[in-house]
C-alpha positions in Angstrom: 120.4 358.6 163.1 118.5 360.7 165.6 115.3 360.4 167.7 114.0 363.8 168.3 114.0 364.0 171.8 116.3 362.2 174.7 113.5 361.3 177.4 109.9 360.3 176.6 106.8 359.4 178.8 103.6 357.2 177.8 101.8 358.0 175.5 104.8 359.9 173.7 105.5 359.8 170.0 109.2 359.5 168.5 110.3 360.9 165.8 113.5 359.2 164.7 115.8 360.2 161.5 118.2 358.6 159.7 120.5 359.6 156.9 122.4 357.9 154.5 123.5 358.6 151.2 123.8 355.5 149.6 120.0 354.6 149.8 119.6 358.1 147.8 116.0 357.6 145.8 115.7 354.1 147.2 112.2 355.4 149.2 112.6 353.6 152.7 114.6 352.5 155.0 113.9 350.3 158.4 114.9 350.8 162.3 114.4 348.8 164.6 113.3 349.7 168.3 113.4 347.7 171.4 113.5 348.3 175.0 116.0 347.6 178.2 113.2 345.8 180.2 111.5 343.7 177.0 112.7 341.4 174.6 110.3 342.4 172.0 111.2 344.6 169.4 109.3 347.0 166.5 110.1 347.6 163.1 109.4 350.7 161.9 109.4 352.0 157.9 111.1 355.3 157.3 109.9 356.8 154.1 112.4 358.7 152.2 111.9 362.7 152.4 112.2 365.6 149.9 115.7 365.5 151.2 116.8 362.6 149.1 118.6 360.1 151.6 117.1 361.6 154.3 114.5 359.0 156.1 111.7 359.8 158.7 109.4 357.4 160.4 107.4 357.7 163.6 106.7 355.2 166.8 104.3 355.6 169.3 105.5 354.6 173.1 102.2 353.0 175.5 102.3 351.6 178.8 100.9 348.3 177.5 99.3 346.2 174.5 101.1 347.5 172.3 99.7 347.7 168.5 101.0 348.1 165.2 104.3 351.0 165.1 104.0 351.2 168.9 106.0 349.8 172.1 105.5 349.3 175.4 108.1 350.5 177.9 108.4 351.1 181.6 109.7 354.3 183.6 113.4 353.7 183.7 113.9 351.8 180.4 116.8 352.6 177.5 114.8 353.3 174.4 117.1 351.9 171.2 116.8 351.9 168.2 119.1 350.5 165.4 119.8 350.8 161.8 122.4 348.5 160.0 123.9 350.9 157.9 125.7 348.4 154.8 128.3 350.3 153.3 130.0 350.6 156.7 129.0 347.3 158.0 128.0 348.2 161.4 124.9 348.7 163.4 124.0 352.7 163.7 122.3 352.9 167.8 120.8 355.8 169.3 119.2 355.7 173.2 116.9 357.7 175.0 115.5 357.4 178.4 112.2 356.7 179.6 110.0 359.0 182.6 107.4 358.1 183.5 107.0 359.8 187.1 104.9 362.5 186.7 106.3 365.4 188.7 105.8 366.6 192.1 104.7 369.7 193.4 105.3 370.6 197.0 106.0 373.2 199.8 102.8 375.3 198.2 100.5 376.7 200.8 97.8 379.4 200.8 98.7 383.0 202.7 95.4 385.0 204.2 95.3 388.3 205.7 97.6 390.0 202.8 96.0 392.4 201.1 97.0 393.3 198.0 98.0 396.9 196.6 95.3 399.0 194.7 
């Protein structure tokens, strides 16, 4: 599995991919998303690509009231999401961080009295 980036802000979009051959032609698969600083948790639908076995599916990240396919986190928070992949009989986890301190810009200042070359 893999979400397409490893730190996301609000409002961010994830990607997330997972593979797995035995689900070949079966059209969807489902992960499941949930925070470090939440107990609640999102299922999202992967639809099968052209790449049989190969499943896509998208969640949006807010900073609150979270609707359908979209959850709320918190600067600081592990993103997961899971997959129970069957034929090995484990769960499938991939994390990614969440910023959402926007950066700062200092020790900028305006020069006068240069002139600049012709």
């Amino acid at each position: 599995m893999h979400l397409n980036r490893t730190v996301y802000s609000v409002p961010d979009q994830v990607t997330v991919e997972a593979g797995d051959s035995d689900l070949k032609g079966t059209g969807s698969l489902e992960v499941t998303f949930s925070t470090s600083s939440s107990t609640d948790r999102v299922t999202v639908k992967l639809n099968e690509t052209t790449h049989r076995g190969l499943f896509r599916g998208y969640l949006t990240l807010v900073a609150s009231n979270a609707a359908t396919n979209q959850l709320a986190v918190r600067n600081g928070d592990t993103l997961s999401s899971t997959y129970f992949d069957a034929s090995n009989g484990s769960n499938v986890v991939t994390t990614a961080t969440i910023d959402t301190t926007p950066p700062a810009i200092t020790n900028v200042f305006a020069v006068t009295g240069l002139a600049m070359p012709p």
